[in-house]
Each structure stands twice: as C-alpha cells, then as structure tokens.
Gaussian input, Z-matrix of N, CA and C with variables (Angstrom, degrees):
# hf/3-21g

backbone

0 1
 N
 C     1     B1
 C     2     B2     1     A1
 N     3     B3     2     A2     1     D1
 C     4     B4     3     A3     2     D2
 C     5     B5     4     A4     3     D3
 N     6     B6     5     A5     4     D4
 C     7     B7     6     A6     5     D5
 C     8     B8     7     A7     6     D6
 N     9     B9     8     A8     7     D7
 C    10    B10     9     A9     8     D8
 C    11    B11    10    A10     9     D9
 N    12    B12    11    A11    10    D10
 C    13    B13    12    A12    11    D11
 C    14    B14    13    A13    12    D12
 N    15    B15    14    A14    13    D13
 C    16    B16    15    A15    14    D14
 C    17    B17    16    A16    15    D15
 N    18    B18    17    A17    16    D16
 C    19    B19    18    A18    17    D17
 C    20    B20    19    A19    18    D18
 N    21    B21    20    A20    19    D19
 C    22    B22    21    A21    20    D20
 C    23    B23    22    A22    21    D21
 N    24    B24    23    A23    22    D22
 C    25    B25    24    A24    23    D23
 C    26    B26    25    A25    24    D24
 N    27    B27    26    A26    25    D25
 C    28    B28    27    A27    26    D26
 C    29    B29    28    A28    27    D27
 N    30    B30    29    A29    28    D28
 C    31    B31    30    A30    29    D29
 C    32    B32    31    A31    30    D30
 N    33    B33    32    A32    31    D31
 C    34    B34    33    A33    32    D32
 C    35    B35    34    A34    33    D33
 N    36    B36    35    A35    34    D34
 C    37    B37    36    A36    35    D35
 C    38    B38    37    A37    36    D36
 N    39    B39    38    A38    37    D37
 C    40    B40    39    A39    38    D38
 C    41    B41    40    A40    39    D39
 N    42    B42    41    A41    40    D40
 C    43    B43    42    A42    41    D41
 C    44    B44    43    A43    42    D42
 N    45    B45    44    A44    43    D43
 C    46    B46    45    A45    44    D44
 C    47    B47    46    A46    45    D45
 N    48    B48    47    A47    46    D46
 C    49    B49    48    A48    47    D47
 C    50    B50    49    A49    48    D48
 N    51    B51    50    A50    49    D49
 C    52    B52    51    A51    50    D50
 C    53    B53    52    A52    51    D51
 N    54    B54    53    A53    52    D52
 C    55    B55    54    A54    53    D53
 C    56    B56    55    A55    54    D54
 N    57    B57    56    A56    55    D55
 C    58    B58    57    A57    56    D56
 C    59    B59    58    A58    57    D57
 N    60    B60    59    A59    58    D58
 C    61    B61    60    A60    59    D59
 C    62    B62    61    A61    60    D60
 N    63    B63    62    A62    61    D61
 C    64    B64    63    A63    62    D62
 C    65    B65    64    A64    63    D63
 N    66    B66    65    A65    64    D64
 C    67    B67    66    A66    65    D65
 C    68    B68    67    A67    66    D66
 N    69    B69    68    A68    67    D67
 C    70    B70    69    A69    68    D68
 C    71    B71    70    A70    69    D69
 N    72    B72    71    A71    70    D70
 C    73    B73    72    A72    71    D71
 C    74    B74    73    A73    72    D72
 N    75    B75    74    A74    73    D73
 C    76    B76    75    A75    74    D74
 C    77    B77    76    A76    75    D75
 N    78    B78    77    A77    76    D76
 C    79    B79    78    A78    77    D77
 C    80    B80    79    A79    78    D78
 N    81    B81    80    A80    79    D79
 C    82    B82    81    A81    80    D80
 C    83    B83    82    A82    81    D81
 N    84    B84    83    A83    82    D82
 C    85    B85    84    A84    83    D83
 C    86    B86    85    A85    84    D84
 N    87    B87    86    A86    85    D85
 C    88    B88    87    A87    86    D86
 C    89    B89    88    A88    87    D87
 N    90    B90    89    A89    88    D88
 C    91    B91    90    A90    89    D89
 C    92    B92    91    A91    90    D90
 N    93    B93    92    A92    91    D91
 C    94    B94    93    A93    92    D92
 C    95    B95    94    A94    93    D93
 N    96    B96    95    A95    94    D94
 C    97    B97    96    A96    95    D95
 C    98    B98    97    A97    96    D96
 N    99    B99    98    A98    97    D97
 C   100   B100    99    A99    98    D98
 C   101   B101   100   A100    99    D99
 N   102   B102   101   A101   100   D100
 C   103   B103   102   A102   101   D101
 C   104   B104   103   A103   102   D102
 N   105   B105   104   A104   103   D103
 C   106   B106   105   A105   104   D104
 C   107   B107   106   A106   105   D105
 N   108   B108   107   A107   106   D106
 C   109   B109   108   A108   107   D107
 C   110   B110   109   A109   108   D108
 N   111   B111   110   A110   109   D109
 C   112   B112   111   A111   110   D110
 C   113   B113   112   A112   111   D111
 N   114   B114   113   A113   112   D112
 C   115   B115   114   A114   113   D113
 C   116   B116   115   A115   114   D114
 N   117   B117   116   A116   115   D115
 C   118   B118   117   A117   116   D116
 C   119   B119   118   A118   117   D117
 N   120   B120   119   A119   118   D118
 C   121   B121   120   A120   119   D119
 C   122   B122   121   A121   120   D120
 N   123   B123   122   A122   121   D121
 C   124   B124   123   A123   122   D122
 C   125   B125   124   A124   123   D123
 N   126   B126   125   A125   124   D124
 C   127   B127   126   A126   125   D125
 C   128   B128   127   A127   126   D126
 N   129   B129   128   A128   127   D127
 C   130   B130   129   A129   128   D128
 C   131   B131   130   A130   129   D129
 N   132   B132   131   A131   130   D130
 C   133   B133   132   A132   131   D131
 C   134   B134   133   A133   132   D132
 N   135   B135   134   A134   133   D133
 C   136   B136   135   A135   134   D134
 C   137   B137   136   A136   135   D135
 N   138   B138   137   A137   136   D136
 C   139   B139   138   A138   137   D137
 C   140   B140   139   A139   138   D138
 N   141   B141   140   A140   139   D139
 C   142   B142   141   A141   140   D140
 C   143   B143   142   A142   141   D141
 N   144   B144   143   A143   142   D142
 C   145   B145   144   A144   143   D143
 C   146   B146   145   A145   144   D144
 N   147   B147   146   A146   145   D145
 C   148   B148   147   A147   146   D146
 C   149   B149   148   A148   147   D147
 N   150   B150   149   A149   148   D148
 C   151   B151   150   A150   149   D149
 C   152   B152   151   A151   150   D150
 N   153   B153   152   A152   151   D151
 C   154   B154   153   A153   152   D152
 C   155   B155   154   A154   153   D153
 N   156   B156   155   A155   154   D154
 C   157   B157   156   A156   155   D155
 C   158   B158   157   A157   156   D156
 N   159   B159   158   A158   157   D157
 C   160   B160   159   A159   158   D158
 C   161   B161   160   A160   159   D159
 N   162   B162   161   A161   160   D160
 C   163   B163   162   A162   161   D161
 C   164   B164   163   A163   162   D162
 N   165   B165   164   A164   163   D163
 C   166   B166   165   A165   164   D164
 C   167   B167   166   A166   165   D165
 N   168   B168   167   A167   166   D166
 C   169   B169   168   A168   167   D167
 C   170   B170   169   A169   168   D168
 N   171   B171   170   A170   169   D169
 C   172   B172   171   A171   170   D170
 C   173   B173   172   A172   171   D171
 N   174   B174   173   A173   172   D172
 C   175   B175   174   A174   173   D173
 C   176   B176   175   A175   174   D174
 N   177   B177   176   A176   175   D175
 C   178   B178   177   A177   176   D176
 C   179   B179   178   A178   177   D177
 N   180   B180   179   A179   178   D178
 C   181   B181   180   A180   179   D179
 C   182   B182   181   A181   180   D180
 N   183   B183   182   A182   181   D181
 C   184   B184   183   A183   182   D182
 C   185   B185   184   A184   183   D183
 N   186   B186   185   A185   184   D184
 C   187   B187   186   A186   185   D185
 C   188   B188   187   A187   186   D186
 N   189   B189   188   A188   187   D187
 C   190   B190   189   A189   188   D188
 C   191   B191   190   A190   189   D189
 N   192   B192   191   A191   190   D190
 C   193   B193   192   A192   191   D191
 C   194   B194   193   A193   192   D192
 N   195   B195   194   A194   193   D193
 C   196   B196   195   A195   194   D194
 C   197   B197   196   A196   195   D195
 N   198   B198   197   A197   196   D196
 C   199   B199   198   A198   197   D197
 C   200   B200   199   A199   198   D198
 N   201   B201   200   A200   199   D199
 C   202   B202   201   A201   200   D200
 C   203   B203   202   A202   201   D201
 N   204   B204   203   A203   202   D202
 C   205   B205   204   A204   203   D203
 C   206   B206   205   A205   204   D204
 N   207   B207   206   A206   205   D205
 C   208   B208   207   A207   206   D206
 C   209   B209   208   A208   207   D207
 N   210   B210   209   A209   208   D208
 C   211   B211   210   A210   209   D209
 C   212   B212   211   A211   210   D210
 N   213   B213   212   A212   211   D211
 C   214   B214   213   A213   212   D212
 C   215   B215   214   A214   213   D213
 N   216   B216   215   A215   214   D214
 C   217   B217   216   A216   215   D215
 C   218   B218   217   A217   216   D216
 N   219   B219   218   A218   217   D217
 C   220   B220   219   A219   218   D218
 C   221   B221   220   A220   219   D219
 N   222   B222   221   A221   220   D220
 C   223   B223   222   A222   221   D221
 C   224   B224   223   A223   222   D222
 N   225   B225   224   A224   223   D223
 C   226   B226   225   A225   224   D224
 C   227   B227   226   A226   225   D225
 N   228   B228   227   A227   226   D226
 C   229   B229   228   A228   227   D227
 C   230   B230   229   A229   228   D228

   B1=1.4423
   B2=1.5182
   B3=1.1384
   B4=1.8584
   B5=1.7033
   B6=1.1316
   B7=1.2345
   B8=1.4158
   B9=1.4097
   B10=1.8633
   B11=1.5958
   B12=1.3428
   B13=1.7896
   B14=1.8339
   B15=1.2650
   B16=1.5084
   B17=1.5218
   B18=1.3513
   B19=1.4657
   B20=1.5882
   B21=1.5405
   B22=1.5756
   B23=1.5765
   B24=1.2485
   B25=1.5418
   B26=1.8974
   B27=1.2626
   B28=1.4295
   B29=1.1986
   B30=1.6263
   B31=1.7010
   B32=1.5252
   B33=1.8521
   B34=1.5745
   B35=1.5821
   B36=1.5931
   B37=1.4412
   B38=1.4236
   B39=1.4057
   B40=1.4557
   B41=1.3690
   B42=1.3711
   B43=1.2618
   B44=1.7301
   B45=1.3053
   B46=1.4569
   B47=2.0685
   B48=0.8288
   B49=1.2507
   B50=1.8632
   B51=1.3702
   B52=1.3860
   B53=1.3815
   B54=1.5092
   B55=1.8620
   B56=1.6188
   B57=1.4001
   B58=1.3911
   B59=1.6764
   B60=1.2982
   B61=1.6865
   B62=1.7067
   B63=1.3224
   B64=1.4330
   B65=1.3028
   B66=1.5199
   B67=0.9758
   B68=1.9927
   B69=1.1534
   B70=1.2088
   B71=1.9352
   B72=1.6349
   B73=1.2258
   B74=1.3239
   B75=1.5026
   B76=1.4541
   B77=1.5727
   B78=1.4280
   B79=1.1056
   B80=1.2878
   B81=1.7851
   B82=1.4577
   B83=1.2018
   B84=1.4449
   B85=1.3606
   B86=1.2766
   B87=1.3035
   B88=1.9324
   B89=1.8561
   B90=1.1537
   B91=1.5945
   B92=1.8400
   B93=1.2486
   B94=1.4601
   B95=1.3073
   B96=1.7898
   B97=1.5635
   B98=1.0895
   B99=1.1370
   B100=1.6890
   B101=1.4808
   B102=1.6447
   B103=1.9076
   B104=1.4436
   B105=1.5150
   B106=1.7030
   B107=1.3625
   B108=1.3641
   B109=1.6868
   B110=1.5623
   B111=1.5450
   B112=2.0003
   B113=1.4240
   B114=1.3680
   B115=1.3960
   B116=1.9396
   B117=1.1452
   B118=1.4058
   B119=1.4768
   B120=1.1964
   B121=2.0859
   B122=1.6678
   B123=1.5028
   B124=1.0742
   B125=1.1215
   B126=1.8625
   B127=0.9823
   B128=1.8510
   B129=1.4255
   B130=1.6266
   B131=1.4664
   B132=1.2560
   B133=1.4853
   B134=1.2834
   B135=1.4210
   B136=1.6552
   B137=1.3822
   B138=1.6161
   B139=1.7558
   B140=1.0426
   B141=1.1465
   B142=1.8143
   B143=1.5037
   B144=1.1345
   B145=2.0563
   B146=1.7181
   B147=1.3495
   B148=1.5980
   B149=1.4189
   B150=1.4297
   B151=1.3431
   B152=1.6598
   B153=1.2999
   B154=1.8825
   B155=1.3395
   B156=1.4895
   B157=1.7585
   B158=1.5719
   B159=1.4017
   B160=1.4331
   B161=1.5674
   B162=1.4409
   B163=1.8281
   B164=1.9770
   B165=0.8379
   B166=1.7204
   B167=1.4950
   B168=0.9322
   B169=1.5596
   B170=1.8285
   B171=1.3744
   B172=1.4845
   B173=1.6296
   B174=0.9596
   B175=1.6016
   B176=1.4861
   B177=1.2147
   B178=1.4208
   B179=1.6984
   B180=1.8019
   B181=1.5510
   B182=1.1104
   B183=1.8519
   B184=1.4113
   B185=2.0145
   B186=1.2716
   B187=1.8593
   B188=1.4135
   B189=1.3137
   B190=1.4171
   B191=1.6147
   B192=1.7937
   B193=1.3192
   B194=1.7002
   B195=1.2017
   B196=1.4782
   B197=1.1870
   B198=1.3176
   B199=1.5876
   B200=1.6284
   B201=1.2192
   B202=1.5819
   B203=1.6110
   B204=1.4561
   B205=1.5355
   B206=1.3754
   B207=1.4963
   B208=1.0846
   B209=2.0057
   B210=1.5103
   B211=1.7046
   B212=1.9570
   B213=1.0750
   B214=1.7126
   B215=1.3635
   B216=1.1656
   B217=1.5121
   B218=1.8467
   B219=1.3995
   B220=1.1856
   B221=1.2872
   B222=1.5905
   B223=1.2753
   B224=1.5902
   B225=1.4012
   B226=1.6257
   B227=1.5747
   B228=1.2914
   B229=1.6663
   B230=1.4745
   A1=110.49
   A2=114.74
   A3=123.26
   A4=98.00
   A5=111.07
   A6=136.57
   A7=119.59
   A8=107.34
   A9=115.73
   A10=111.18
   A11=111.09
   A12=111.93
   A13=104.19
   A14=103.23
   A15=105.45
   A16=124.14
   A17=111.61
   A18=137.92
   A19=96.94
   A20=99.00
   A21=104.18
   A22=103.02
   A23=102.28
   A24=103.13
   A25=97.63
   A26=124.36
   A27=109.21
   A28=116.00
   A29=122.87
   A30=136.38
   A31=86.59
   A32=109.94
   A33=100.76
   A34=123.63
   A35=87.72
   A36=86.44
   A37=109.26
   A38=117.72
   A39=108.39
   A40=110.01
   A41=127.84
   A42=144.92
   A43=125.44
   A44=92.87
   A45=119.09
   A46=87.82
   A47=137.40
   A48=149.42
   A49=105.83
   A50=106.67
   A51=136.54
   A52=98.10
   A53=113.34
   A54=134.74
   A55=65.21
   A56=162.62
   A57=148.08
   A58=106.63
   A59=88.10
   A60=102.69
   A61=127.91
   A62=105.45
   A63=115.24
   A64=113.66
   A65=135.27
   A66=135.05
   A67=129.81
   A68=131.90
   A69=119.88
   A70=95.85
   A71=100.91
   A72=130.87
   A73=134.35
   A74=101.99
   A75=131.57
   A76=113.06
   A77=130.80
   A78=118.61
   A79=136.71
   A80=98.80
   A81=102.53
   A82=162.49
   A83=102.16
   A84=132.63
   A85=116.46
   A86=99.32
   A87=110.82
   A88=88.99
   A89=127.81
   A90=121.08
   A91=94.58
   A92=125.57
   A93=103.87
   A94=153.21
   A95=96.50
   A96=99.88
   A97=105.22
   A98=132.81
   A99=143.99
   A100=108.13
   A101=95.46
   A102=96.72
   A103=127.92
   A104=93.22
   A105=97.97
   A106=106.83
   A107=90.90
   A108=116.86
   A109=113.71
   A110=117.18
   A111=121.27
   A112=81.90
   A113=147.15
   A114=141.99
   A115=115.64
   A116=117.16
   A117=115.65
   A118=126.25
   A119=86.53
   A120=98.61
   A121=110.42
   A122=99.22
   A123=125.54
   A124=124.99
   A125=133.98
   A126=105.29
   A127=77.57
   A128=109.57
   A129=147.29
   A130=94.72
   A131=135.93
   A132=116.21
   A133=140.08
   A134=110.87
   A135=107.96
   A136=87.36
   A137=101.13
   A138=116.71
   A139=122.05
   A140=115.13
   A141=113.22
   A142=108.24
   A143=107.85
   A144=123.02
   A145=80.45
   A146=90.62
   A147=105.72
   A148=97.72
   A149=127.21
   A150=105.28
   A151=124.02
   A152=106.45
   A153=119.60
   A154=96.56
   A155=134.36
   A156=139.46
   A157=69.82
   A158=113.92
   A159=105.18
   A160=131.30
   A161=112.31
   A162=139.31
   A163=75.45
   A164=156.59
   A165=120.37
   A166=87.50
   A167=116.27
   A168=133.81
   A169=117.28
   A170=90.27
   A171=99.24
   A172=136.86
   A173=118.74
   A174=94.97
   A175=127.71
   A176=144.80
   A177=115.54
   A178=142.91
   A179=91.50
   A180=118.54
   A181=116.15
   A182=115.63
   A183=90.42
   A184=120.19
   A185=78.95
   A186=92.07
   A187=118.71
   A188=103.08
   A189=102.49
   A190=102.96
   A191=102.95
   A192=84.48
   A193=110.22
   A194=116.65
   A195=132.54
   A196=129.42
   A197=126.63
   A198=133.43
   A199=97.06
   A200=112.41
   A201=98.47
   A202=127.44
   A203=101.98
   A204=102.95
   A205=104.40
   A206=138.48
   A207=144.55
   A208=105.55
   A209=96.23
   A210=83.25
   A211=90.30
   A212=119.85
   A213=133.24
   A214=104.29
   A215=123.97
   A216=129.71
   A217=97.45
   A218=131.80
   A219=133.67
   A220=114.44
   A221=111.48
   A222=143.51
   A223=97.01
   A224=131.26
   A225=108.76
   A226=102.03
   A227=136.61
   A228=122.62
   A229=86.63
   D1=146.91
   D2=-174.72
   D3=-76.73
   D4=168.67
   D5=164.08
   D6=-58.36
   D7=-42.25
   D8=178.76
   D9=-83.93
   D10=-26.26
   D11=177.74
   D12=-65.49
   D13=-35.29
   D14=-170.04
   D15=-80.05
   D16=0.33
   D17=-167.65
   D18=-77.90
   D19=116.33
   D20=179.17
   D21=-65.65
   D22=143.75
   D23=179.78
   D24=-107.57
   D25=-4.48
   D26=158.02
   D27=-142.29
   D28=168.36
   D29=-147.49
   D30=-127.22
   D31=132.64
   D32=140.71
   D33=-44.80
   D34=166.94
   D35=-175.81
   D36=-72.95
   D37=-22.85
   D38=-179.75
   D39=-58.25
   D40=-48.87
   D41=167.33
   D42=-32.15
   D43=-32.99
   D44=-166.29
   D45=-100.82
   D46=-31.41
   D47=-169.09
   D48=-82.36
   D49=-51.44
   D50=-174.12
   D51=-50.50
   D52=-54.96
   D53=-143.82
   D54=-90.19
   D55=-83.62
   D56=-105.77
   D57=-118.21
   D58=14.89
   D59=-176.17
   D60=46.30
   D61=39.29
   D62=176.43
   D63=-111.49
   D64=171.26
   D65=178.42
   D66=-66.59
   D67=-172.23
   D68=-167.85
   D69=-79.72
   D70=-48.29
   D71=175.03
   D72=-28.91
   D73=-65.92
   D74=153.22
   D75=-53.45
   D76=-66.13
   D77=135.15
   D78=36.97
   D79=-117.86
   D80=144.13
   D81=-97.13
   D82=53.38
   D83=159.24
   D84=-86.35
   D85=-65.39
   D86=-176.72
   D87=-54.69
   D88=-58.04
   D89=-162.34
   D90=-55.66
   D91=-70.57
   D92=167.36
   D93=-34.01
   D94=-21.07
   D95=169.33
   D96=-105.97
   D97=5.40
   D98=172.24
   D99=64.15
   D100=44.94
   D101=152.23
   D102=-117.72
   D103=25.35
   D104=163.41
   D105=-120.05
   D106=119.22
   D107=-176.66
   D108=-51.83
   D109=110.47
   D110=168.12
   D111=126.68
   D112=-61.11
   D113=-168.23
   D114=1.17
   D115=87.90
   D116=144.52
   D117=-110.44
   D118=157.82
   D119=176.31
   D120=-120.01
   D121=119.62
   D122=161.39
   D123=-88.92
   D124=95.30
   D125=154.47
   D126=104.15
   D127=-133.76
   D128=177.65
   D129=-113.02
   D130=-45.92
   D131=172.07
   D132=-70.67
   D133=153.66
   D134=-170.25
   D135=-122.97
   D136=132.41
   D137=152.26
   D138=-143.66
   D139=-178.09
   D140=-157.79
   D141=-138.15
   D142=108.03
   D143=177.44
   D144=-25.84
   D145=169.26
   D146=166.33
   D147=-130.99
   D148=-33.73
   D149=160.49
   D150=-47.54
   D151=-54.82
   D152=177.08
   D153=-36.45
   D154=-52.72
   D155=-134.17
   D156=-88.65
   D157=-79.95
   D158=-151.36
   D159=-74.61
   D160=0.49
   D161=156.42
   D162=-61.07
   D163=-55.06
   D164=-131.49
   D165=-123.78
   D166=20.07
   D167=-179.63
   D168=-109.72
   D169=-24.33
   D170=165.31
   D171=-48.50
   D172=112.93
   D173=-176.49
   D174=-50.59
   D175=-26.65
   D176=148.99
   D177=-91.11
   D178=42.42
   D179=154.62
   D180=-114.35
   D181=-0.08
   D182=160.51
   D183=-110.83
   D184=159.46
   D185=166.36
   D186=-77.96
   D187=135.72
   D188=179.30
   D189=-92.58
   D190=154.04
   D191=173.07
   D192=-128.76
   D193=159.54
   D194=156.85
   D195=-61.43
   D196=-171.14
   D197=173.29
   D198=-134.19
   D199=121.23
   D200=145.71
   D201=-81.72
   D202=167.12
   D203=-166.97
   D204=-47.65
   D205=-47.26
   D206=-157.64
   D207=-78.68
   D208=-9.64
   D209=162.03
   D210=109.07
   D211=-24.09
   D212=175.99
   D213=-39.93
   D214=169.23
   D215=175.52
   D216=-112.31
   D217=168.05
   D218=172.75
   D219=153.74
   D220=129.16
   D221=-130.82
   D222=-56.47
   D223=155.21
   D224=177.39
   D225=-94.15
   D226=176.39
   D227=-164.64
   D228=-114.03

C-alpha cells in the first residue's frame, strides 16, 4: 500500500481541538453541541473529517469579526 492510501482521513477530537488551538475540553463540548465542523460518531466514538474541519477553515467560511465599543467581539455584517 502507498503512503497516501494510508493517510487517516479523520482526527480525534482532541486532535481536531489541538490543530484549532483549543482545549481537549472545549473540544468536546463544541463536538457535542455540534459546533465543530466534520463531527461523526462511530459506534461511542467521536471524530472529526479533516476535510469537514478544514472546508470551514477556509477563508471564505470565515466571519470576520469587529469590536464593540465596550471591547466585545461580534460578527462584522
């Protein structure tokens, strides 16, 4: 088998957490409330496409954001 057939095509969520620089915790939270983008469950396990993670990782999937006066973060329109 080649080198590219063997290429996991998905990350634990810690893994998936690691790559977006958040905690293990945080993590899997957002994967439970299903706001981390690729999330399937196998079984009892949860993992996350890495295509899905990095499709919403694209720059025109993301939001830019603002400041409110008070220093807040919020979405720009």
């Amino acid at each position: 088998m080649s080198t590219a057939s063997q290429e996991r095509l998905t990350l634990s969520v810690e893994e998936a957490g690691k790559r977006l620089g958040i905690g293990r915790e945080l993590a899997y939270r957002l994967a439970a409330a299903g706001q981390l983008p690729g999330v399937l469950r196998l079984g009892r396990r949860l993992v996350v496409s890495k295509a899905a993670l990095e499709a919403s990782l694209a720059p025109a999937n993301i939001t830019p954001m603002t400041r409110f006066e008070d220093g807040g973060p919020q979405a720009a329109a």
